[in-house]
C-alpha positions as CSV (number, residue, x, y, z in Angstrom):
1,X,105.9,119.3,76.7
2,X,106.1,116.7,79.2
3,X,105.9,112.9,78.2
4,X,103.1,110.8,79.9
5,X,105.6,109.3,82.3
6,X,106.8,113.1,83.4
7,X,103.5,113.9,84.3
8,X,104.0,112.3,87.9
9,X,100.3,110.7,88.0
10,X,99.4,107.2,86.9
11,X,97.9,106.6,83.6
12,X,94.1,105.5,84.2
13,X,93.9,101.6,84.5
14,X,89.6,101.8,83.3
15,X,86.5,103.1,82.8
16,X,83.3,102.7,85.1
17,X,80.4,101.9,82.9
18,X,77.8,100.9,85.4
19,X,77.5,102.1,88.8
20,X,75.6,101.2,91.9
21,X,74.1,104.2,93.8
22,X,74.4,103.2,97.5
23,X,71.0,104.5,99.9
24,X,71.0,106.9,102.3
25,X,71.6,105.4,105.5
26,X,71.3,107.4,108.7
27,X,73.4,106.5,111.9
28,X,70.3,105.5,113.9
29,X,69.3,102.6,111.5
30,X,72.3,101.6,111.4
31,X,72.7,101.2,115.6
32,X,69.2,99.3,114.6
33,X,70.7,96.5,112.3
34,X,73.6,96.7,114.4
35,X,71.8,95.5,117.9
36,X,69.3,93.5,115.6
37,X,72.5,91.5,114.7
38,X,74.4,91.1,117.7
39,X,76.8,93.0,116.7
40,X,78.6,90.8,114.5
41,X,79.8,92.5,111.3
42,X,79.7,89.9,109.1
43,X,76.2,89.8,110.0
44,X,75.3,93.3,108.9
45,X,73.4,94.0,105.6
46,X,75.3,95.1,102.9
47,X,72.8,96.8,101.7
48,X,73.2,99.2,104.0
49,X,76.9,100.4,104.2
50,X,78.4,103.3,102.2
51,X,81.9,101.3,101.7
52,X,82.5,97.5,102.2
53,X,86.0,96.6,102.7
54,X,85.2,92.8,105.1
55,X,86.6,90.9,102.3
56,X,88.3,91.7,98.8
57,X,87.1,87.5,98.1
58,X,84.7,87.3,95.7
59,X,83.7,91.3,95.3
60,X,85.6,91.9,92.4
61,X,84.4,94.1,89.7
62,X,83.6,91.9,86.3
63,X,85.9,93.2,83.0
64,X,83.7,93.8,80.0
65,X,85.3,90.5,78.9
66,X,84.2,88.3,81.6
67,X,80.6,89.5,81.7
68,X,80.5,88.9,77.7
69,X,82.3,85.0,78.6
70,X,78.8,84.7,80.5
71,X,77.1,83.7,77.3
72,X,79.2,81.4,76.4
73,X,78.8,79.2,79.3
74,X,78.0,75.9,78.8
75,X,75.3,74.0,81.9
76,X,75.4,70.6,80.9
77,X,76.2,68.4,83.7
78,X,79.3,66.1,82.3
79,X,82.5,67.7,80.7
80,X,80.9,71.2,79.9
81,X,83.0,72.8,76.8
82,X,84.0,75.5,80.0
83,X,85.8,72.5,81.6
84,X,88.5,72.5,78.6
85,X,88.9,75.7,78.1
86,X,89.5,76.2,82.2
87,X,92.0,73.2,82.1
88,X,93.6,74.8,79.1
89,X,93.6,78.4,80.9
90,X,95.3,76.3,83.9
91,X,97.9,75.3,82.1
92,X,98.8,78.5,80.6
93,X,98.5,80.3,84.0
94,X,100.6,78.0,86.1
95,X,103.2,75.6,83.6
96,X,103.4,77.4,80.2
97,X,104.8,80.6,81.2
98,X,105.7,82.7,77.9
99,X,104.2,80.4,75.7
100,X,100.3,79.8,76.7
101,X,97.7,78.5,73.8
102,X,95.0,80.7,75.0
103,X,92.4,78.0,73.5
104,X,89.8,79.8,75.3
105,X,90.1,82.0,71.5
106,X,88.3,78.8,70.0
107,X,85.0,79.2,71.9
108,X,85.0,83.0,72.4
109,X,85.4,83.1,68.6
110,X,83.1,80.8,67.9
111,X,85.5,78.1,66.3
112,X,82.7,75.9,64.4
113,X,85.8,73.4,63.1
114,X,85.0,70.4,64.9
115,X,87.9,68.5,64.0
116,X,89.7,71.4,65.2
117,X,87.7,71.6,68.6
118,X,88.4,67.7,69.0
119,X,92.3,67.7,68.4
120,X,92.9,71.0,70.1
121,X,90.9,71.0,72.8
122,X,88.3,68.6,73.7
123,X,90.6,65.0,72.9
124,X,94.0,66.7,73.9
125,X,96.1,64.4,76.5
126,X,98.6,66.0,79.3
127,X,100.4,64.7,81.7
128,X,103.2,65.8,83.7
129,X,102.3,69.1,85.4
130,X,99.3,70.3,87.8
131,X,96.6,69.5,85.1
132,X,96.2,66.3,83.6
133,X,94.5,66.0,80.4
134,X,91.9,63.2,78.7
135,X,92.9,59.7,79.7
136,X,95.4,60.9,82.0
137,X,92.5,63.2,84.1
138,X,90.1,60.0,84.3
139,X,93.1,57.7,85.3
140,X,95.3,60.0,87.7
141,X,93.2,62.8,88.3
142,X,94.9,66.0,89.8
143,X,93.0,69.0,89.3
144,X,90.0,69.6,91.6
145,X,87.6,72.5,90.6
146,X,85.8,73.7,93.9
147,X,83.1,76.7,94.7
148,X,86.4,78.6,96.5
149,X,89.2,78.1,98.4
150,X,87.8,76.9,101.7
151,X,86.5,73.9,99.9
152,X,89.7,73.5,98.7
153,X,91.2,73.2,101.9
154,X,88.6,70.6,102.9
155,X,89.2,68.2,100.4
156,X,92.9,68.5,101.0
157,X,93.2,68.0,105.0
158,X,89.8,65.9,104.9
159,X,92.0,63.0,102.6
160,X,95.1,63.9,104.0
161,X,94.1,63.1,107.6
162,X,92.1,59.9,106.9
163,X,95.1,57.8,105.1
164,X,97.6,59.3,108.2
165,X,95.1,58.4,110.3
166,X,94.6,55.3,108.8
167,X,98.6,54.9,108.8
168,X,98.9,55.2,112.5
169,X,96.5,57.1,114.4
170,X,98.4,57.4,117.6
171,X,101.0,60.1,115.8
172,X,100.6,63.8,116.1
173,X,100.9,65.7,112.5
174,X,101.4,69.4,112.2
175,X,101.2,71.5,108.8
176,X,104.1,74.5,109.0
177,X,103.5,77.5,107.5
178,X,104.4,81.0,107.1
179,X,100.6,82.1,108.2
180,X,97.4,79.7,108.0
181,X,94.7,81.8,107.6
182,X,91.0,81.8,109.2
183,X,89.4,78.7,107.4
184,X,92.5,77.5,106.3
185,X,93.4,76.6,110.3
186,X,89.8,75.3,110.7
187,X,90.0,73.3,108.1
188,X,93.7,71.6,109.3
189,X,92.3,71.5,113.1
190,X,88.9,70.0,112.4
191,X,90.6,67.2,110.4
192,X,92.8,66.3,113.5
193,X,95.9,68.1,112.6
194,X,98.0,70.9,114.1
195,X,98.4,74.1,112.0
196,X,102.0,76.1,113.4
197,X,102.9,79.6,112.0
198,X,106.1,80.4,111.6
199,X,106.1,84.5,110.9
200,X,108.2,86.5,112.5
201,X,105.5,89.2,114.5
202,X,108.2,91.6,115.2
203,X,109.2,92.2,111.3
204,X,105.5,92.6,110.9
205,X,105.2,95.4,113.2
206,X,108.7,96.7,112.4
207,X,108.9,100.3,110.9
208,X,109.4,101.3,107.4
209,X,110.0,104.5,106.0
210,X,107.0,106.3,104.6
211,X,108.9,108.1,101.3
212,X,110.3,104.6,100.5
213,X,107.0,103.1,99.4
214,X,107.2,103.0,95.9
215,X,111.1,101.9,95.8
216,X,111.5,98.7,98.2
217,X,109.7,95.8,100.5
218,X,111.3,93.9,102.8
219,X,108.7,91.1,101.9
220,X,107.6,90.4,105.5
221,X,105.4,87.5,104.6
222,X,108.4,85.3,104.3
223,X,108.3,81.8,106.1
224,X,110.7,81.9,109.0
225,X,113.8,79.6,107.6
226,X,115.3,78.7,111.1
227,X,112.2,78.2,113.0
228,X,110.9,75.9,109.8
229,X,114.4,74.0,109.9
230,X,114.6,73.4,114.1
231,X,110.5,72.2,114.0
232,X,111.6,69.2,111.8
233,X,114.5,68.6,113.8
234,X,112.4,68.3,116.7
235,X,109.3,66.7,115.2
236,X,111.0,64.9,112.4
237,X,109.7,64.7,109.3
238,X,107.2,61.3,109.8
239,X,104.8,64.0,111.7
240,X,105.0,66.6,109.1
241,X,102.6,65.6,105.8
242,X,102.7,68.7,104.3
243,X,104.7,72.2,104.1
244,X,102.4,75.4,103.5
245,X,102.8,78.7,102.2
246,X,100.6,81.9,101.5
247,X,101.4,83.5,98.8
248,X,100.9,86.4,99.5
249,X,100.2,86.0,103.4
250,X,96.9,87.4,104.4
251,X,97.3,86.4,108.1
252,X,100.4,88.1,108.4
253,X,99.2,91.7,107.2
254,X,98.9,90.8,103.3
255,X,102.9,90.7,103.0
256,X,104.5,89.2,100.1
257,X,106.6,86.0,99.8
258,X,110.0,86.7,97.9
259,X,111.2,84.2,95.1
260,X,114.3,83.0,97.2
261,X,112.3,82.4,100.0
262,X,110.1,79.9,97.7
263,X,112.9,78.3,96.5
264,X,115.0,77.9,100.5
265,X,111.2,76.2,101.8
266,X,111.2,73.9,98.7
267,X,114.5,72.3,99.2
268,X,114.2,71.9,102.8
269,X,110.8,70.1,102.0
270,X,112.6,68.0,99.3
271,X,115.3,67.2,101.4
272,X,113.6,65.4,103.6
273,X,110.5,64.1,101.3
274,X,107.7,66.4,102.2
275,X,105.5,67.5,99.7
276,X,105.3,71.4,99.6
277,X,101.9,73.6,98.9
278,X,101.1,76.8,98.3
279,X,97.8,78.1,99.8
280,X,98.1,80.5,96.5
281,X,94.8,82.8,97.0
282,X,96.8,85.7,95.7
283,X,99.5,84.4,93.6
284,X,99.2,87.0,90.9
285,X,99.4,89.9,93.5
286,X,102.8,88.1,95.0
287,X,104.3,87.5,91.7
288,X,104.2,91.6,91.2
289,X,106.0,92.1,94.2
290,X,108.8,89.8,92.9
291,X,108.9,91.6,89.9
292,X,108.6,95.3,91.6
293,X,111.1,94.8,94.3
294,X,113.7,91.3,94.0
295,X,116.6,91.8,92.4
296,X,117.1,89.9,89.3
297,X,113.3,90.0,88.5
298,X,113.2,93.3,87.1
299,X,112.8,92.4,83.5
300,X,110.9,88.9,83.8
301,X,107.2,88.9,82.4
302,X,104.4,88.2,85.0
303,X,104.1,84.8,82.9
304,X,107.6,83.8,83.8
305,X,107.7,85.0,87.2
306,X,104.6,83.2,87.7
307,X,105.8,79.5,86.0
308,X,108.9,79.7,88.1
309,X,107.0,80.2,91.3
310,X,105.0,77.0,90.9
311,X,107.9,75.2,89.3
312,X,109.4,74.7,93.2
313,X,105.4,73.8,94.3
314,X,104.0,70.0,94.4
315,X,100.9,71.4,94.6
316,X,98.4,74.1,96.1
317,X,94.7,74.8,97.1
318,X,94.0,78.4,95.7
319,X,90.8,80.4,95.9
320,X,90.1,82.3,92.4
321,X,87.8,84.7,94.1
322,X,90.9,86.5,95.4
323,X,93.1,88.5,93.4
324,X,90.4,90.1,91.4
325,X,90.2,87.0,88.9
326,X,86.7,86.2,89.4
327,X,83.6,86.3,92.1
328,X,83.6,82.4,92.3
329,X,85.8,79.8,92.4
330,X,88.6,77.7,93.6
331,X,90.5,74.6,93.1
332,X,93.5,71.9,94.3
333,X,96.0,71.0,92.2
334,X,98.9,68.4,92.9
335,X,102.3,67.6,90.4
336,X,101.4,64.5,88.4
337,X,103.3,61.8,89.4
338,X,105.2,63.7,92.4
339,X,106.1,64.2,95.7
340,X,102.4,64.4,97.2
341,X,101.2,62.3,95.1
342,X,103.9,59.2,95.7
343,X,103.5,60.0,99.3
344,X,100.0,59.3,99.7
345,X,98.9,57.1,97.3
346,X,99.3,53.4,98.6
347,X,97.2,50.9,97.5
348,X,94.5,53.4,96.3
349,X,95.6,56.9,93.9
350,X,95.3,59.8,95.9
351,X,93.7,61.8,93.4
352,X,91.0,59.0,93.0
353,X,90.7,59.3,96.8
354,X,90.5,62.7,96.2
355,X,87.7,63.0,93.4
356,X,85.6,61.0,95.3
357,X,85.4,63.4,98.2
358,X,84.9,65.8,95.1
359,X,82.1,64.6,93.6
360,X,80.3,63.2,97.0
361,X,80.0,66.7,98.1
362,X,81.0,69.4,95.8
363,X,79.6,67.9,92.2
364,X,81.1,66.2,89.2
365,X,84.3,66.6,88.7
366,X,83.6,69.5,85.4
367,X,81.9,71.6,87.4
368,X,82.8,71.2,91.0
369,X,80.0,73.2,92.6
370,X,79.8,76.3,90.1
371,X,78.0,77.2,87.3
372,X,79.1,77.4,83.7
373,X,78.8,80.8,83.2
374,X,81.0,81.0,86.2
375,X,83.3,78.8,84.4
376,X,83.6,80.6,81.4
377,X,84.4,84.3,83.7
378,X,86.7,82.3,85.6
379,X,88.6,81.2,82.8
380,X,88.8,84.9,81.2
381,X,89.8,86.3,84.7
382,X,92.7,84.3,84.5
383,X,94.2,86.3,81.9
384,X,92.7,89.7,82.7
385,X,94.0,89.0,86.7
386,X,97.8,88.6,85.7
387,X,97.9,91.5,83.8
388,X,101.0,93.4,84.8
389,X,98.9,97.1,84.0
390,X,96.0,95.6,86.1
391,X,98.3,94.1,89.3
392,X,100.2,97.6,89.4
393,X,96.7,99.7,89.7
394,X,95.7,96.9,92.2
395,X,98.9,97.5,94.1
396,X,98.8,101.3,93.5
397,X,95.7,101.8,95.2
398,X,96.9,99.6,98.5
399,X,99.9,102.2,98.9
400,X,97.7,105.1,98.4
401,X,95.2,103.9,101.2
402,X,98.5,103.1,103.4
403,X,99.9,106.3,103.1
404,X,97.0,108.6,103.7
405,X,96.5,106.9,106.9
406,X,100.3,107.0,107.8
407,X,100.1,110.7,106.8
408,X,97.6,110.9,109.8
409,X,100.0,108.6,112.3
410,X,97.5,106.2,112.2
411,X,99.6,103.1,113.0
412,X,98.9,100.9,109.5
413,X,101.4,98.2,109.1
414,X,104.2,99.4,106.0
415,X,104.3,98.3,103.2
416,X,100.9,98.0,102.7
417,X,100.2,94.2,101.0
418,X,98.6,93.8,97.5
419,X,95.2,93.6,98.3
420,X,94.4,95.4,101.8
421,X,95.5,97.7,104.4
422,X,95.9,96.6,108.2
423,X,96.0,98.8,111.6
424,X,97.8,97.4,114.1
425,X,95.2,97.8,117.2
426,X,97.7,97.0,119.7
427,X,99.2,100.6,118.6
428,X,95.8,101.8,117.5
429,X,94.8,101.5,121.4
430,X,98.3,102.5,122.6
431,X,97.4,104.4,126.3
432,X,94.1,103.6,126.2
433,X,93.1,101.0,129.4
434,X,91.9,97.8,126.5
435,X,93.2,94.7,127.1
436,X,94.1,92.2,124.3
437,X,90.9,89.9,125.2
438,X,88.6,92.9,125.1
439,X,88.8,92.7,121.9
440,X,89.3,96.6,120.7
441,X,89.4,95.4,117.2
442,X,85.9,94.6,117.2
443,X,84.8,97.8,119.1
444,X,86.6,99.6,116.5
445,X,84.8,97.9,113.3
446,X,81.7,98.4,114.8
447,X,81.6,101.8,116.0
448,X,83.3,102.2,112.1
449,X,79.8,101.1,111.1
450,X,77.6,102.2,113.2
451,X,79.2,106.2,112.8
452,X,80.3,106.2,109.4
453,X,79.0,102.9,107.1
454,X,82.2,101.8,106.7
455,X,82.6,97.7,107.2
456,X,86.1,96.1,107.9
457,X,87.3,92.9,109.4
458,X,89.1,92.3,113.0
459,X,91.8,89.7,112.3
460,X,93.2,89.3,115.5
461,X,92.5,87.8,119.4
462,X,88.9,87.4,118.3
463,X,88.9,86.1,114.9
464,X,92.1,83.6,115.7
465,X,90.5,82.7,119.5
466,X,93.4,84.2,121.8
467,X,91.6,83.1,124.5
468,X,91.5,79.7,123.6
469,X,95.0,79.2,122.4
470,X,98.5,78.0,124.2
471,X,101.4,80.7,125.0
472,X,103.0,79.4,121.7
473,X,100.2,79.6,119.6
474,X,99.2,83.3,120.9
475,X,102.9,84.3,119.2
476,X,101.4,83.5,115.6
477,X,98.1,86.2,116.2
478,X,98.9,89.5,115.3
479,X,96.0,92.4,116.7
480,X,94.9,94.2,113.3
481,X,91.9,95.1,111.7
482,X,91.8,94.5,107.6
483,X,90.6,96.9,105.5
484,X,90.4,94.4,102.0
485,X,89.8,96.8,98.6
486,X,87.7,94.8,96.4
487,X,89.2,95.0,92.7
488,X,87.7,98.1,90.7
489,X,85.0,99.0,92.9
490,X,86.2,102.2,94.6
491,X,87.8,105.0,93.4
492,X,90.6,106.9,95.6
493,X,87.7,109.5,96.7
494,X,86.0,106.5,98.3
495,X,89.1,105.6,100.2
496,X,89.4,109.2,101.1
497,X,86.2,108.8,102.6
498,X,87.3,105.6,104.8
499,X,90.5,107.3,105.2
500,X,88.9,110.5,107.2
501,X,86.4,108.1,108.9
502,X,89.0,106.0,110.8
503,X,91.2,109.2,111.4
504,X,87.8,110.1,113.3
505,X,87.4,107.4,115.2
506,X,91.6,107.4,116.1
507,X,90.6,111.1,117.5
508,X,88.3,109.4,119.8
509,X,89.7,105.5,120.5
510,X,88.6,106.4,123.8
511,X,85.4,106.4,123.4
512,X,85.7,103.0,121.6
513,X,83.8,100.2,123.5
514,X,85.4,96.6,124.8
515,X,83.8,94.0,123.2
516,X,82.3,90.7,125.5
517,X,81.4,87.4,123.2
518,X,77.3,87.1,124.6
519,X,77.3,83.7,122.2
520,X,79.3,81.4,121.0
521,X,82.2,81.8,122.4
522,X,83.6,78.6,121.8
523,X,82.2,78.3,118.3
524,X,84.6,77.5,115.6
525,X,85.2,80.1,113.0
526,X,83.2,81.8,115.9
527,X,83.9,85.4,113.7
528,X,81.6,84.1,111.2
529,X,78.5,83.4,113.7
530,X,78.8,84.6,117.0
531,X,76.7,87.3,119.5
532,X,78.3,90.1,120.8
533,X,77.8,92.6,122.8
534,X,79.5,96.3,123.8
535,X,80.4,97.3,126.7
């Protein structure tokens, strides 16, 4: 008889105890809420889709254990007892590695010690990493706990800009990175920087062998060493505040970041003072790759792989909504006593700057926005999210979606990233009389809807204004539509539904329609709000 790991299928990663029957939609109310929208898809009710693959941020499926870590959330306004366990949970995630504490075990167990809860938990000082601790997070505070990422990014540039600013205003600063996404480049261009990318768009698009999916990845979300390297040398470093990478990068089809492409941007920041970031939405996804496919990695625990990424960061904004570790949250995070911090902190601490901005717009510091029950889920996502068993179903799923579409020549980009599939339009539409600024992408998610009740997202010319951007920006804009898989939600028949839907609509790209903006044109984050109209 055959062993488990002979059988050639993967063992089952859960069971669905609650479902969610979706309504009987017809095509012509659809074309309704369509026009009734203006045709922007993030605009559409949910309600009324079969499969909803916008965004994966925030739509993740709940573990048994999080929905029970709802009770034990805690409301009260000042140092909620979800606060500690969340700093503690921090800590394990990000500095302990191997050896975590898991103090979240004294209030899911109901710990009723209180000398215990005091010296273990609630009284404990730390210093020295991303997450200060009593004293030290009232004196040089360092952890930031926010709704989600975007706010994240706020608080960052928002600071950042003001003391530059303040420093000399007459200086142009620019924020490298291997791809800024959406609201991440708002976020730097609203506050009066400059966000570069510095992918390589021709290793995106490159091919890669269908039958080697499971065996190797080029990891094509690296940061692009010699184009990083001769942008200080022309800039110099005085008009660079900050390095940035995604981990793993969304903007740049979902690819992953390899370890020895963490450590090359690290030094080259060090050597020449700048603090580095991660924007590190989907850390946990990006840590699997390392482990999957860099050599030397093999063996290393998701904890270790994980603590040795972050070792070479001074800090990063992260949203916890992605990588399937909760539907809220986010945070910023700096070294204690390090590069970003010593760089910005004159006569006033940077993270008191920072905590002000915090609490002026986001709420006290122990709550930052969210809930305590959100808190508390949070907190046990952490664990449940860097689960080796969980990230390789995760990752599983992403290849299976990749390859029934490649098994169709539709052009999706190989490897598939952790957390979505992407089309490349410029492919999709290859023949076919659509130029780049009629936005095919568009046409193409919302004929998707209005025939089949399948939602993506266009992150391309539209989404990333090509038609507002220089010749050198329009090099860091790929043309792709996103197809994000929201953790446990869908089974692989639903993504054989989505699957023969776009094979559908690839039959008949002609009959796609170009895509004018009728409002807003000029908007910013203009995908979010804007009217559009078919052609």
């Amino acid at each position: 008889m055959k062993t488990q790991k002979e059988l050639g299928v993967p063992i089952p990663h859960h069971k669905t105890l609650v479902t969610r029957v979706t309504k009987s939609v017809t095509k012509e109310q659809r074309e309704k809420a369509l026009n009734d929208t203006e045709y922007n898809v993030f605009s559409f009710p949910a309600d009324l889709l079969f499969l909803d693959f916008l965004s994966d941020s925030g739509t993740t499926t709940m573990t048994d254990l999080q929905w029970s870590s709802l009770f034990h959330g805690d409301e009260s306004y000042g140092r909620n007892k979800g606060y500690y366990v969340l700093l503690e949970a921090f800590r394990d995630i990000f500095e302990r590695g191997d050896s975590p504490k898991k103090s979240i075990e004294l209030i899911l167990s109901g710990e009723d010690n209180v000398e215990r809860l005091m010296n273990e938990l609630y009284l404990v000082p730390y210093e020295g990493g991303f997450v200060n601790g009593g004293i030290h997070q009232l004196d040089r505070p360092n952890t930031f706990i926010v709704p989600q990422g975007r706010c994240a990014e706020f608080l960052l540039f928002s600071t950042v800009s003001r003391i530059l600013h303040e420093r000399d205003a007459s200086i142009s600063y620019y924020i490298p990175n291997n791809g800024h996404f959406d609201t991440t480049e708002a976020n730097i261009t609203v506050s009066g920087l400059h966000a570069v990318n510095m992918f390589d768009k021709l290793t995106i698009l490159q091919d890669f062998p269908i039958d080697k999916l499971e065996t190797e990845n080029p990891f094509k979300g690296n940061m692009d060493i010699e184009k990083l390297k001769n942008f200080i040398k022309k800039h110099g470093s005085e008009h660079i505040p900050l390095i940035y990478l995604t981990i793993t990068n969304n903007t740049a089809a979902g690819q992953p970041v390899s370890m020895k492409n963490i450590e090359t941007v690290s030094k080259i920041a060090h050597k020449h003072n700048i603090p580095f970031f991660f924007d590190a939405c989907r850390f946990a996804e990006n840590a699997y790759f390392i482990k999957m496919y860099e050599s030397g990695y093999e063996s290393w625990s998701m904890a270790k792989i994980i603590q040795k990424m972050f070792s070479f960061a001074d800090g990063f904004t992260v949203s916890f909504k992605k990588d399937g570790l909760a539907n809220m949250g986010g945070g910023l995070f700096f070294r204690d006593k390090g590069v970003f911090h010593t760089v910005f902190s004159d006569e006033k601490d940077i993270g008191t700057q920072l905590k002000v901005t915090q609490i002026l717009t986001f709420g006290n510091d122990s709550y930052g926005g969210m809930s305590g029950r959100d808190i508390m889920a949070l907190a046990v996502g952490l664990y449940e999210g860097t689960k080796e068993y969980y990230l390789a179903n995760r990752l599983r799923q992403a290849r299976y979606f990749a390859h029934e579409l490649a098994k169709r020549n539709i052009p999706v980009i190989l490897p598939p990233g952790g957390h979505a599939v992407y089309i490349d339009m410029n492919r999709f539409f290859e023949g076919i009389n659509i130029k780049i600024d009629d936005f095919g992408g568009v046409g193409f998610t919302i004929e998707l809807i209005r025939h089949f009740g399948v939602r993506a997202c266009e992150l391309g010319p539209f989404a990333f204004e090509w038609d507002q951007k220089t010749q050198e920006q329009r090099k860091g804009i790929l043309n792709v539509v996103r197809f994000a898989i929201p953790r446990n939600a869908y089974d692989n028949s639903q993504i054989d539904y989505a699957v023969a839907a776009i094979a559908e609509l690839y039959k008949n790209r002609d009959k796609i329609p170009k895509i004018e903006i009728a409002r807003g044109a000029k908007l910013p984050l203009r995908h979010f709000q804007t009217g559009l109209k078919p052609k």
